[in-house]
C-alpha positions as CSV (number, residue, x, y, z in Angstrom):
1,X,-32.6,24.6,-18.5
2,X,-29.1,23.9,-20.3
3,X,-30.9,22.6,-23.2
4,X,-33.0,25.6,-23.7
5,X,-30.2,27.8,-23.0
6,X,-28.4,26.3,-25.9
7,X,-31.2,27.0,-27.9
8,X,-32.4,30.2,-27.9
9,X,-28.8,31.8,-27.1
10,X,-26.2,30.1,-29.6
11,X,-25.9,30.3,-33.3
12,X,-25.7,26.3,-33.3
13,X,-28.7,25.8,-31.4
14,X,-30.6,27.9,-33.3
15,X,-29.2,26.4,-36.6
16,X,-30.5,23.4,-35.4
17,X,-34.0,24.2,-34.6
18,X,-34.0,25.7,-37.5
19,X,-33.4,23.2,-39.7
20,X,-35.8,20.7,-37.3
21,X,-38.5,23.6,-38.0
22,X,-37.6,23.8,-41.4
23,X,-38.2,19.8,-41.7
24,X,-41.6,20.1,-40.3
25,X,-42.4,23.3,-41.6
26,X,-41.9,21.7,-45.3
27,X,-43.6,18.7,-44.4
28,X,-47.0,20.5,-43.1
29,X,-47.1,22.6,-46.0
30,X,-46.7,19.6,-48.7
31,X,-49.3,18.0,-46.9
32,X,-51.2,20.9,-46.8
33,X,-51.4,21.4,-50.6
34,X,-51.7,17.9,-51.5
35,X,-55.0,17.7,-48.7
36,X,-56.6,21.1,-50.3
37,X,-55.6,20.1,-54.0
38,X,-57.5,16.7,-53.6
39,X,-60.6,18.8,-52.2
40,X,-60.7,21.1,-54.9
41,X,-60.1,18.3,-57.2
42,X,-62.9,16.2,-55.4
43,X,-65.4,19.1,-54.8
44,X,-65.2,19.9,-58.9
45,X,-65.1,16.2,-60.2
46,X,-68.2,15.9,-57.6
47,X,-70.3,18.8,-59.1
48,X,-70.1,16.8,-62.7
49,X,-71.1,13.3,-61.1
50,X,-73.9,15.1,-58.6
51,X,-75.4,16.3,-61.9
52,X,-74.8,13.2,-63.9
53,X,-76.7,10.8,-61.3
54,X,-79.5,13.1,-62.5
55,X,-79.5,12.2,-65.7
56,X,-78.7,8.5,-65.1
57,X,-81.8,8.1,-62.3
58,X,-84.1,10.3,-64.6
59,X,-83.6,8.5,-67.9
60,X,-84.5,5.0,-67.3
61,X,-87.5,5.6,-65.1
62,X,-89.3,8.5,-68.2
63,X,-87.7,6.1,-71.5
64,X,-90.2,3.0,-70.1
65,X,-93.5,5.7,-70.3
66,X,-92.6,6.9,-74.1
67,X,-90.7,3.8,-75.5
68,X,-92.0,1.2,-77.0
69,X,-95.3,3.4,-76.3
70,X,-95.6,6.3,-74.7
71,X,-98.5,6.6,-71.4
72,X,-98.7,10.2,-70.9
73,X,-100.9,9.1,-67.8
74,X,-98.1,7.4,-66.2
75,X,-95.6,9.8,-67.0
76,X,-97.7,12.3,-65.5
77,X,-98.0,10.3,-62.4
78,X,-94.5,9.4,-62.4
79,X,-93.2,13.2,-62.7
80,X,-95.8,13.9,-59.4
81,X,-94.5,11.6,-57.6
82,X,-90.7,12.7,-58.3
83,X,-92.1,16.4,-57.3
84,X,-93.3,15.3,-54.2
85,X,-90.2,13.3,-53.3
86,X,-87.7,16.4,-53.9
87,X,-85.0,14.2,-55.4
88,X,-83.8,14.2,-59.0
89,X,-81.4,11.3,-58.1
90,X,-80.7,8.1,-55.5
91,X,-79.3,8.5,-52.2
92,X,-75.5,8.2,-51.6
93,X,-73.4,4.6,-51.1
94,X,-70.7,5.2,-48.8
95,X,-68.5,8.5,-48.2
96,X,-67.1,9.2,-51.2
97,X,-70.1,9.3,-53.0
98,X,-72.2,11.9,-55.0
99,X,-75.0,13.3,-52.3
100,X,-78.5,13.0,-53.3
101,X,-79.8,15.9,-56.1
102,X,-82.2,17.8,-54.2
103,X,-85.2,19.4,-56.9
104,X,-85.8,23.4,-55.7
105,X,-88.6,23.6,-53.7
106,X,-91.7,24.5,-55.7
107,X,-90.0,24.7,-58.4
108,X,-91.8,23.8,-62.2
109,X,-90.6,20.6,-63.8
110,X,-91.8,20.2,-67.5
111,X,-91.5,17.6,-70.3
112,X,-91.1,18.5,-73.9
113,X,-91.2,16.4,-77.0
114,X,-89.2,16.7,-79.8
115,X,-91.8,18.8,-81.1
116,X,-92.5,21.4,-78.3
117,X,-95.2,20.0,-77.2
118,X,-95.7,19.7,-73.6
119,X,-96.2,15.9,-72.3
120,X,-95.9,16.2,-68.5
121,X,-95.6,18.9,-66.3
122,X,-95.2,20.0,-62.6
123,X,-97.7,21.8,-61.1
124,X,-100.5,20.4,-63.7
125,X,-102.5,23.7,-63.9
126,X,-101.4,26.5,-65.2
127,X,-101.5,27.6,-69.0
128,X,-98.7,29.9,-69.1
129,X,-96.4,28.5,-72.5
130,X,-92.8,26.7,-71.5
131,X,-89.8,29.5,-72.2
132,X,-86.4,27.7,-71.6
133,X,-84.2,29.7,-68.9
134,X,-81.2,28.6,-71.3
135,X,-82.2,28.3,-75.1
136,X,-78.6,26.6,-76.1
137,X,-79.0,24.3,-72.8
138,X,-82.3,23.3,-74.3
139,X,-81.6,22.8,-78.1
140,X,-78.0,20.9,-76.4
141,X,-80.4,18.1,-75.4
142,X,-82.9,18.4,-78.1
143,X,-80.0,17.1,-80.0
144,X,-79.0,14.5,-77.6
145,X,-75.5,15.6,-76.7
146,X,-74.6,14.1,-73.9
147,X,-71.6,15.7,-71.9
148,X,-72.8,17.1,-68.9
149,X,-71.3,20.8,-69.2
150,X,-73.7,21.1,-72.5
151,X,-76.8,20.4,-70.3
152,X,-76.8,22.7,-67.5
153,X,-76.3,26.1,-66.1
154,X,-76.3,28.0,-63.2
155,X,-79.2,30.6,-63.1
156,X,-79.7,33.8,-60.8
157,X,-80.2,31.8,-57.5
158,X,-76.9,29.4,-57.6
159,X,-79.0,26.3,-58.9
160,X,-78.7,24.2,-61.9
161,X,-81.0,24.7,-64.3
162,X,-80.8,21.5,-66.3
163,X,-82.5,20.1,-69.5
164,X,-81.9,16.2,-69.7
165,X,-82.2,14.4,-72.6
166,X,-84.8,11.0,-72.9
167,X,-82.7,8.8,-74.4
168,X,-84.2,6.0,-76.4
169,X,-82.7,2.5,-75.9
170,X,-80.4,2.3,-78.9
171,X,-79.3,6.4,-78.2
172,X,-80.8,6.6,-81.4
173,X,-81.9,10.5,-82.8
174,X,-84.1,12.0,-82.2
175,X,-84.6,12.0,-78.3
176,X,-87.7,10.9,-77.2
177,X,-88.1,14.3,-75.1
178,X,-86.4,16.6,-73.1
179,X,-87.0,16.9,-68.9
180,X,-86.7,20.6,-67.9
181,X,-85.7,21.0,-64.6
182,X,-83.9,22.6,-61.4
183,X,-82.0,21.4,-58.5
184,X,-80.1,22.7,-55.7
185,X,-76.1,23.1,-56.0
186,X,-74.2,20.3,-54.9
187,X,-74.3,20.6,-50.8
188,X,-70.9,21.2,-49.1
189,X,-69.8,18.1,-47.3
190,X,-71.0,17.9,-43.7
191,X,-68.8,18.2,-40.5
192,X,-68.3,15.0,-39.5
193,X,-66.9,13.6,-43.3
194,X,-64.3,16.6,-43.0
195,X,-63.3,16.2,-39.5
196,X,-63.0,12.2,-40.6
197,X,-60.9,13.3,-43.7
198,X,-59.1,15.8,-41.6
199,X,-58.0,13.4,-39.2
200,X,-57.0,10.6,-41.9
201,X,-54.2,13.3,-43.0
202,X,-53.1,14.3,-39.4
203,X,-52.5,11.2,-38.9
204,X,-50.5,10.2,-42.0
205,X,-48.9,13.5,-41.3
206,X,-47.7,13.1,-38.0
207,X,-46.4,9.5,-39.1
208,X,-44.4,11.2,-41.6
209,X,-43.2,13.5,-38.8
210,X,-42.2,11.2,-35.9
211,X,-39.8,9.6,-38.9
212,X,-38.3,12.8,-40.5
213,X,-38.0,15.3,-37.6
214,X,-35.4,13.5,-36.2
215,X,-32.9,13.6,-39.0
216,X,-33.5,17.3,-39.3
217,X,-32.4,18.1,-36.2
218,X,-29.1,15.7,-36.6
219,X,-28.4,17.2,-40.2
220,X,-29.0,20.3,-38.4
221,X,-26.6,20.0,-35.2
222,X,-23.6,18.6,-37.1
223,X,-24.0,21.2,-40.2
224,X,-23.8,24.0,-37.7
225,X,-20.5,23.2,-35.6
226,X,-18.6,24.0,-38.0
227,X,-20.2,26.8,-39.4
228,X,-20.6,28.3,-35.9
229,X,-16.7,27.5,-35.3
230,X,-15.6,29.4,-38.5
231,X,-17.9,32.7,-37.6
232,X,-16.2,32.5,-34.6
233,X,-12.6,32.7,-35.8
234,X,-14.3,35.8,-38.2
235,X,-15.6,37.5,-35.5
236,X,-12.3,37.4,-33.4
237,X,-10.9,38.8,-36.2
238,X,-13.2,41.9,-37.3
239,X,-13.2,42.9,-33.3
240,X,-9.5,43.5,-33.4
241,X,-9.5,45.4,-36.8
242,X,-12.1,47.4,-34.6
243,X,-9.6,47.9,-32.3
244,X,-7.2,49.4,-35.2
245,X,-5.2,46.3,-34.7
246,X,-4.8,44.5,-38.3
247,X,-2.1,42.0,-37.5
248,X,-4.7,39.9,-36.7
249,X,-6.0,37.7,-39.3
250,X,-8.4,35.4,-39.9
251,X,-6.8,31.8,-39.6
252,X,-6.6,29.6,-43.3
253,X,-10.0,27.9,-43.7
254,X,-10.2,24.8,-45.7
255,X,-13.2,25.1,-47.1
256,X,-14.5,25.9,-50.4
257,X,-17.7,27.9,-49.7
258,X,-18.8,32.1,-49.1
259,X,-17.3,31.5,-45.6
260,X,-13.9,30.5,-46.6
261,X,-14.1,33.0,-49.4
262,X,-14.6,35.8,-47.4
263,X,-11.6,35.0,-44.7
264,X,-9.4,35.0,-47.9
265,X,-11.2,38.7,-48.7
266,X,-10.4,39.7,-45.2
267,X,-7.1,38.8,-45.7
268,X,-6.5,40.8,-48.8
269,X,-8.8,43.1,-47.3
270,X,-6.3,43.9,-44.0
271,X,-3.3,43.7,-46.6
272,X,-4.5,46.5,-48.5
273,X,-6.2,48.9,-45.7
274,X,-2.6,49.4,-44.4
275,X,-0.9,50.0,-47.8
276,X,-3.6,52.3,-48.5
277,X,-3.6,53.7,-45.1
278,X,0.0,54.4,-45.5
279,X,-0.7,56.1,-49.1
280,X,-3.4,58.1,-47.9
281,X,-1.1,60.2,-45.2
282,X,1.6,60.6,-47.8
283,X,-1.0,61.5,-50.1
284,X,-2.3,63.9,-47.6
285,X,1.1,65.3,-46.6
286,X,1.6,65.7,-49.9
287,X,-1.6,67.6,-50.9
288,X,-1.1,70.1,-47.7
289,X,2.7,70.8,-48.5
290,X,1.9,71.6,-52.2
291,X,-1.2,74.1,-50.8
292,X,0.6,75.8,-48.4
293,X,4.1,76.7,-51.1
294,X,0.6,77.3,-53.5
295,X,-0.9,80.2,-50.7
296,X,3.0,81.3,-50.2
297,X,3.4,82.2,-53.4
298,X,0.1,83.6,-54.2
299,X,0.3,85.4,-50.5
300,X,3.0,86.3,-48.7
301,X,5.8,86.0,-52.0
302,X,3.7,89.1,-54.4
303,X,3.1,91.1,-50.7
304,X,6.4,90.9,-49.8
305,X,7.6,91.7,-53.4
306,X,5.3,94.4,-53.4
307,X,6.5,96.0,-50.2
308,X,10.3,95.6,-51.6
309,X,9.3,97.4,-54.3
310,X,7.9,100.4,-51.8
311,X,10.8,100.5,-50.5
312,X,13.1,101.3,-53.2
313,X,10.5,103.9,-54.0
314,X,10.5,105.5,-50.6
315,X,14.9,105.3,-50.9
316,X,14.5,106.9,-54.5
317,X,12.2,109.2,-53.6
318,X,13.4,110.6,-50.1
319,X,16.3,112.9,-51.3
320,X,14.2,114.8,-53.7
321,X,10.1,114.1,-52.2
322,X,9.9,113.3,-48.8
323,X,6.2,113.4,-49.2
324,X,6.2,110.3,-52.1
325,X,8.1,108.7,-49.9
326,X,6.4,108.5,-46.7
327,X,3.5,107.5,-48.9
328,X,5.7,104.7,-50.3
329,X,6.5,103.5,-47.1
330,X,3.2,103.7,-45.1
331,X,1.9,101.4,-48.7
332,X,4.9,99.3,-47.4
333,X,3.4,99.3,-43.8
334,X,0.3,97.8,-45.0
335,X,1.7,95.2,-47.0
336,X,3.7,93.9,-44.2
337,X,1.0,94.0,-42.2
338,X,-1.2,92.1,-44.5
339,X,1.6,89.4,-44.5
340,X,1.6,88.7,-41.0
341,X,-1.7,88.7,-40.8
342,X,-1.4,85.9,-43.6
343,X,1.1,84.3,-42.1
344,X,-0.4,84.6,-38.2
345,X,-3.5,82.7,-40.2
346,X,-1.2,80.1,-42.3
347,X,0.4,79.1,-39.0
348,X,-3.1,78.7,-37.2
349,X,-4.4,76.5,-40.2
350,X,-1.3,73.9,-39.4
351,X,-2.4,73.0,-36.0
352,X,-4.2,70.5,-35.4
353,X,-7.3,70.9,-33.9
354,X,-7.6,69.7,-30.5
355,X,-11.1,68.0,-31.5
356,X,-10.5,64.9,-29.1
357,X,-10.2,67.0,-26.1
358,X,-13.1,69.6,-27.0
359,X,-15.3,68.4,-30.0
360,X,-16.2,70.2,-32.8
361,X,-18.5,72.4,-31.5
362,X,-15.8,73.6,-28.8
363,X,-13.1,73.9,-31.0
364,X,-14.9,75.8,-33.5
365,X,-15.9,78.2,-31.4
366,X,-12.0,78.9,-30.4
367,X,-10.8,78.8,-34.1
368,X,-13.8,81.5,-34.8
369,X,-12.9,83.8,-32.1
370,X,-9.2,83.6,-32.7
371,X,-9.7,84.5,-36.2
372,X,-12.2,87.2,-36.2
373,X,-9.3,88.6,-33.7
374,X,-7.0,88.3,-36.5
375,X,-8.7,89.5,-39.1
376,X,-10.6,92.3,-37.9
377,X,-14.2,90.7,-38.4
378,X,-16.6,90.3,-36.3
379,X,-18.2,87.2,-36.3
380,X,-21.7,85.6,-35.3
381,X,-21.2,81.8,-34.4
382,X,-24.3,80.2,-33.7
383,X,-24.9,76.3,-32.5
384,X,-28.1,74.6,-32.9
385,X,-29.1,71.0,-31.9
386,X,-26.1,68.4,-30.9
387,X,-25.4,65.1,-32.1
388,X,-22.4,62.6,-32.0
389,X,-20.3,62.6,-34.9
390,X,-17.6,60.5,-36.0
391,X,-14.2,62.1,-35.9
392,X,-13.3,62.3,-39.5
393,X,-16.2,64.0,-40.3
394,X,-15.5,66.6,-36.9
395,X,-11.7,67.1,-38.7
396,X,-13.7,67.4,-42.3
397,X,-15.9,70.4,-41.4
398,X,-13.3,72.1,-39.2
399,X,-10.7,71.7,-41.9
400,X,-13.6,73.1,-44.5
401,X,-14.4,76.2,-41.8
402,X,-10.6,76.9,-41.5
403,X,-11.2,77.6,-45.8
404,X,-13.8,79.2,-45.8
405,X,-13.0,81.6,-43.2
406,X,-9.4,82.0,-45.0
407,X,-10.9,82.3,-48.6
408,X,-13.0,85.7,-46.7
409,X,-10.2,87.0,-45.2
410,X,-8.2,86.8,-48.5
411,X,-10.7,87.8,-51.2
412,X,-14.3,89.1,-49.7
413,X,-13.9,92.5,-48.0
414,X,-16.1,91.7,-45.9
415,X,-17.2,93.6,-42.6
416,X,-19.2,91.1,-40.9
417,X,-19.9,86.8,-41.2
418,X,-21.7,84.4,-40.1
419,X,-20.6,80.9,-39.2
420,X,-24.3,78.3,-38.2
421,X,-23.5,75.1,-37.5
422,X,-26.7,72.9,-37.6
423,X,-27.5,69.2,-36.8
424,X,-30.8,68.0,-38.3
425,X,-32.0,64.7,-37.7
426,X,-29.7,63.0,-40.8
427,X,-27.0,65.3,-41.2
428,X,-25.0,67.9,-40.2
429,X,-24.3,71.4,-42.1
430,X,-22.4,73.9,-41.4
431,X,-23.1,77.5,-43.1
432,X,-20.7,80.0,-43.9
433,X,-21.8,83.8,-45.3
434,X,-20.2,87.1,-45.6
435,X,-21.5,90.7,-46.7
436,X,-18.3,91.0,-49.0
437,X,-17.9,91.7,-52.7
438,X,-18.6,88.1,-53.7
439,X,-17.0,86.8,-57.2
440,X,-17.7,84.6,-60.6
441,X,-18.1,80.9,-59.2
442,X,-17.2,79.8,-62.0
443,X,-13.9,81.9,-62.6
444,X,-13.0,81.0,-59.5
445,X,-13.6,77.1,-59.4
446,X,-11.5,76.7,-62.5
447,X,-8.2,79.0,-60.9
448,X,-8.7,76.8,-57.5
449,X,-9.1,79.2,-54.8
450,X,-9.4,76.2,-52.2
451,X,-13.1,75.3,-53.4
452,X,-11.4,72.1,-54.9
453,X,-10.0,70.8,-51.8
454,X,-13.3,71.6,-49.9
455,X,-15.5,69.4,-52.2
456,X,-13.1,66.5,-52.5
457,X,-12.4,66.8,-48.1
458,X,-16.5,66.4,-48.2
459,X,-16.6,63.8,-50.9
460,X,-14.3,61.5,-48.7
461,X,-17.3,61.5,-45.9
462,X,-20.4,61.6,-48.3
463,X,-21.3,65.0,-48.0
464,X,-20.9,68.0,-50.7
465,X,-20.3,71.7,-51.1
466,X,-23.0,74.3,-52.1
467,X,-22.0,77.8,-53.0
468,X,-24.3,80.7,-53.3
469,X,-22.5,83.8,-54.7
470,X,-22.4,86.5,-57.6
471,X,-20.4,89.7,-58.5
472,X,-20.7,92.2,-55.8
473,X,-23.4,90.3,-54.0
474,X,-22.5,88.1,-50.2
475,X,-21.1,84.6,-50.2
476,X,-23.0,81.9,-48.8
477,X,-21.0,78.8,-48.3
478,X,-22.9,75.2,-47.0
479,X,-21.0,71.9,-46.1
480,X,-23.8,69.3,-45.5
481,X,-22.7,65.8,-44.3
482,X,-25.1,63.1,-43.8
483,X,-25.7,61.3,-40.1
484,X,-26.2,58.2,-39.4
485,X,-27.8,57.2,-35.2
486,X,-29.7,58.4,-33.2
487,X,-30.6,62.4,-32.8
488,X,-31.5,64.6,-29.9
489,X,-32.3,67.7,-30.8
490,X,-31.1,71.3,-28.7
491,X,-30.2,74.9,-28.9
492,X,-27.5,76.5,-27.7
493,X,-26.3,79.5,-28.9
C-alpha cells in the first residue's frame, strides 16, 4: 500500500514512473516501427519477386516448344495444362518465400509471336482477335526488357495483367514470343506466419525490456530527489509571499539549471516587489495630493474669490442701492453654498471606503445615497448578478464611481443619474449616465477633468473607460473590468 502511495501521490514517485514508462514507452514504439517498416518493406519487395517467379517458371517450360524448333502442338498442350492447374509459378520453400502465382479463374491466356500471330491460346475456340489490356506493357516485352515494373500492370479488378517475354537461350533479340496473361495479386500472408512473426518480436521485445526497465526507473528515482527537494524549498517560499510575507526567500541553490535560475529570479523578484511596493504608495500619495490642491484651486479657490468679490459689491453698493446689494449678497449666498457642497463632497472622496467590512456592492450603495443627499440628485442605483472580486479591483471601481459622480455634480446640470453595476460572466461594468448638458470629449480629455486618472486607475486592473457624450446631449460613462472564476448569476435591485 506504501509503495503505491508513493506513487500516485508524490512528485518523486511519479517522476519515477515516468521515466520507467517513458523507457518502455520508447522501447515499444522503436520496435513498433522497425516490425511495421520491415513488413512494408517485405510485403513490396514480395509483390516484385511473386511476379518475377512468373516469369522465371513460365520461360523455361514455353523456350523448349519454340527453340531450337518450335511444336505448336506441344505448346498448345503445355499452356492447357498450365490453365487447368491455376498456377503461373511453383509452390513456396519455407516462410519467407514468394506464395504460389495464382492464374484468374477463367481467365484467357494467349501466345503471340513476334509477328502478332497467335501460337497458343486459352480457351482454344473462339475467333475474337488478341487486343492487349496494356499496349506499352505489350510492346515492353516484344522488346525483351526485362525489369519487372515494365511487364505488368494492375487492371480494373486488382490483378496483374502481365505480358512475359520468351526468352531465347542466349537473350538474344528478338524474343521468341510474348505470354499474355493474368494473375491474382499477391495474397496477404496467412494468420498463423503473422502471429509466428508477431511473437518472434514480442519476444525480442520483452528481452530488451526485462534489461532496460530497470535502469529507468533508478535514473528515474535518483534524478527526482533532488528536483523534488528544490520545488519544495520554492514552494515554501511562494506560500509565504502569498501570505504578504516577503522576508522569506528561497534558500541559494547550487545548481546551474531553470530551477536554480528561477530562485535567483525570485530573489530579485521579492527585492524589487517591496521597492516598488514602497514607490507605488508614494506615487499614489503623491498623485491624490496634487488632485485634490488641482480641484481646490479649480473649486473652492475661484468660488470663494468670486463670493469676496460679491461682497465688496454688496459693501459698495449698500449706502447708495440697497437693492444691488442684496442681490450681491444672495450671488454670495450661492457661492458659499456651492463651496461647501464641494468641500462636503472633497472630504467624502478622502475616506476610505470601508470595502472589507461591506463589499463593493454595499458600499456603493452608501456612497450613492450620501451623495445624491448632497447634491440634490436623485439617483437610481441598480445591482444585477454577483460575483467575487478581488479587492483592488472593488477600490478601482468605487474610486472611478466617486469621479464620475463628482465630474456630474461639478459640470453636468443634471436632474437625474443612473449608477448600474453589472457582473457578466467575465467581467464586471459599472455604468454611469446623466440627463445633463454633456460636453466636447475631446476638449475635455486634453484639460484633464479627472477622465485621466479614471483610465489609468482601470489600466492598472486590465479594464478600460468608455465614454458616450456630445454637446448638450446626456453622459454615459462605462468602467468594464474583466473576471476571472467562477460566476453565479442574480438580481437584486
Amino acid at each position: 500500500m506504501r509503495f503505491f502511495r508513493f506513487i500516485f501521490k508524490g512528485l518523486r514517485g511519479r517522476l519515477t514512473l515516468t521515466y520507467t514508462l517513458v523507457t518502455v514507452l520508447a522501447l515499444m514504439t522503436l520496435e513498433a516501427i522497425l516490425f511495421i517498416s520491415v513488413a512494408a518493406y517485405t510485403q513490396l519487395s514480395k509483390t516484385e519477386n511473386y511476379l518475377e517467379d512468373v516469369i522465371t517458371t513460365l520461360v523455361p517450360e514455353a523456350r523448349s516448344y519454340l527453340q531450337p524448333e518450335q511444336d505448336l502442338p506441344g505448346l498448345q498442350v503445355w499452356l492447357t495444362t498450365l490453365s487447368r492447374k491455376g498456377y503461373a509459378s511453383l509452390e513456396p520453400q519455407g516462410l519467407f518465400d514468394s506464395p504460389a502465382a495464382e492464374i484468374v479463374h477463367n481467365s484467357p491466356i494467349t501466345i503471340i509471336s513476334p509477328g502478332g500471330e497467335i501460337l497458343a491460346k486459352v480457351p482454344e475456340t473462339g475467333t475474337s482477335p488478341f487486343i492487349p489490356y496494356s499496349e506499352m506493357v505489350y510492346y515492353n516485352a516484344l522488346e525483351g526488357k526485362q525489369n519487372i515494373r515494365d511487364l505488368n500492370i494492375r487492371d480494373g479488378n486488382g490483378n496483374y495483367w502481365m505480358a512475359v517475354p520468351i526468352f531465347q537461350k542466349d537473350h538474344n533479340l528478338p524474343v521468341l514470343g510474348v505470354i499474355v496473361l493474368s494473375v491474382e495479386p499477391l495474397p496477404v500472408r496467412n494468420l498463423t506466419d503473422w502471429i509466428t512473426l508477431l511473437g518472434l518480436a514480442l519476444i525480442a521485445g520483452m528481452i530488451m525490456l526485462v534489461a532496460l526497465a530497470p535502469f529507468g526507473a533508478v535514473f528515474g528515482y535518483i534524478l527526482s530527489k533532488g528536483l523534488t527537494r528544490r520545488l519544495s524549498n520554492l514552494s515554501t517560499t511562494a506560500q509565504a509571499w502569498g501570505k504578504g510575507d516577503f522576508s522569506v526567500m528561497p534558500p541559494p541553490d547550487r545548481g546551474n539549471d531553470e530551477i536554480s535560475a528561477l530562485g535567483y529570479q525570485m530573489r530579485e523578484m521579492a527585492s524589487k516587489i517591496g521597492n516598488l511596493m514602497q514607490d507605488k504608495q508614494a506615487l499614489a500619495q503623491m498623485k491624490e495630493r496634487n488632485r485634490i490642491a488641482q480641484e481646490l484651486h479649480d473649486t473652492v479657490k475661484q468660488q470663494s474669490f468670486a463670493t469676496l468679490m460679491q461682497v465688496r459689491a454688496a459693501r459698495n453698493l449698500l449706502p447708495t442701492d440697497a437693492a444691488s446689494a442684496e442681490k450681491s449678497l444672495l450671488e454670495a449666498e450661492t457661492l458659499i453654498k456651492a463651496s461647501q457642497q464641494e468641500m462636503a463632497m472633497m472630504i467624502s472622496e478622502l475616506r476610505p471606503p470601508t470595502l472589507e467590512g461591506k463589499g463593493l456592492v454595499e458600499a456603493l450603495r452608501s456612497y450613492v445615497e450620501g451623495w445624491s443627499s448632497s447634491a440634490c440628485v436623485p439617483v437610481t442605483c441598480k445591482i444585477i448578478g454577483e460575483s467575487f472580486l478581488p479587492f483592488d479591483v472593488e477600490h478601482t471601481l468605487y474610486r472611478v464611481a466617486q469621479e464620475g459622480l463628482s465630474n456630474v455634480a461639478r459640470h453636468s446640470r443634471a436632474s437625474a443619474v443612473i449608477v448600474n453595476l453589472v457582473f457578466e460572466e467575465n467581467q464586471v461594468i459599472l455604468i454611469i449616465e446623466d440627463n445633463g448638458i454633456g460636453f466636447d470629449f475631446a476638449e475635455k480629455q486634453a484639460s484633464g477633468f479627472g477622465l485621466v486618472s479614471m483610465q489609468e486607475r482601470l489600466k492598472e486592473v486590465g479594464g478600460k473607460l468608455e465614454i458616450r457624450t456630445g454637446i448638450h446631449s446626456a453622459t454615459q460613462l462605462t468602467a468594464s473590468v474583466p473576471l476571472l472564476g467562477n460566476f453565479k448569476q442574480m438580481e437584486r435591485q
